[in-house]
N, C-alpha and C positions, 0 to 999 in steps of 0.2 A: 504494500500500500504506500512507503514512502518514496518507493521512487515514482509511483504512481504522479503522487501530488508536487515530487521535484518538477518531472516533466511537466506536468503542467502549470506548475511557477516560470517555468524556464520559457515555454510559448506563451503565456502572459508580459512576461520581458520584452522579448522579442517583439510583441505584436504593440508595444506599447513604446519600443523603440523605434520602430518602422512609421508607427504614427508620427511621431516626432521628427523621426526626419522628411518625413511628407511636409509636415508642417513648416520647420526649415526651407526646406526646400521649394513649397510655395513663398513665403515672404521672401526669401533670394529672388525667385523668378519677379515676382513683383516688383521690388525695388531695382530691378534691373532695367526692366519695363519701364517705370516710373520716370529714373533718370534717365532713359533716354526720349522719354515723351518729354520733360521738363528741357533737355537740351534740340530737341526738332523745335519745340516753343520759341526759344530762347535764339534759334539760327534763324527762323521765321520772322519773327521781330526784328532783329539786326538786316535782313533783306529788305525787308521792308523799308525801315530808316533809310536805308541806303537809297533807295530805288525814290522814295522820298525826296531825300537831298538832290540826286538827280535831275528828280523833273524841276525842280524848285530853282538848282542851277543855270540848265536850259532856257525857262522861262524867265526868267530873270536877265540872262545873258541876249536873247530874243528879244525883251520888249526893253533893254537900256542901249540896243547897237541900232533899233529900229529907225531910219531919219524920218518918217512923218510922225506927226505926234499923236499920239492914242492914249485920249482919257480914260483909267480906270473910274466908273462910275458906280454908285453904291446906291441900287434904286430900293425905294421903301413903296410899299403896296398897300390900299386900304385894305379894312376885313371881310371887301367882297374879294379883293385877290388883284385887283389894277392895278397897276402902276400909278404912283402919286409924286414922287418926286425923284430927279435925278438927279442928284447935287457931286459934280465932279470930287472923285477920292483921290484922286493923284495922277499923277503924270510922268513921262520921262524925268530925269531932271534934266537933259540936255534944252529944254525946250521950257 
């Protein structure tokens, strides 16, 4: 009878070590996953900014090389949705 119950201490162990490294072994996969979704986030955002400053430089470089002059205007609409007013926002500064 007592090896009976050894053996069966013994597959209790076992079955109870195996859980654990399952366990283990999920939270590693996890955290592996994690950090590399937090780092695609993280390179996404940095493309972004990037691709950002870009067009920001282009535009910028386009409308101050520009020779006719082209008002930035900043129009305000009533609360039906019209157009109410256009009051010049800026311009080259060459001009």
């Amino acid at each position: 009878m007592e090896l009976n119950e050894a053996l069966i201490q013994a597959q209790r162990r076992q079955r109870y070590l195996f859980a654990a490294m399952i366990g283990a072994l999920t939270l590693l996969l996890f955290t592996a996953w994690l950090a590399l979704r937090i780092r695609h986030q993280r390179n996404r955002a940095i493309r972004a900014e990037e691709a950002r400053r870009t067009s920001e430089e282009r535009y910028a470089g386009l409308f101050n090389n520009m020779t006719e002059g082209v008002p930035c205007n900043r129009i305000t609409y009533d609360p039906k949705g019209r157009p109410v007013q256009l009051p010049v926002a800026g311009c080259q500064s060459e001009l």
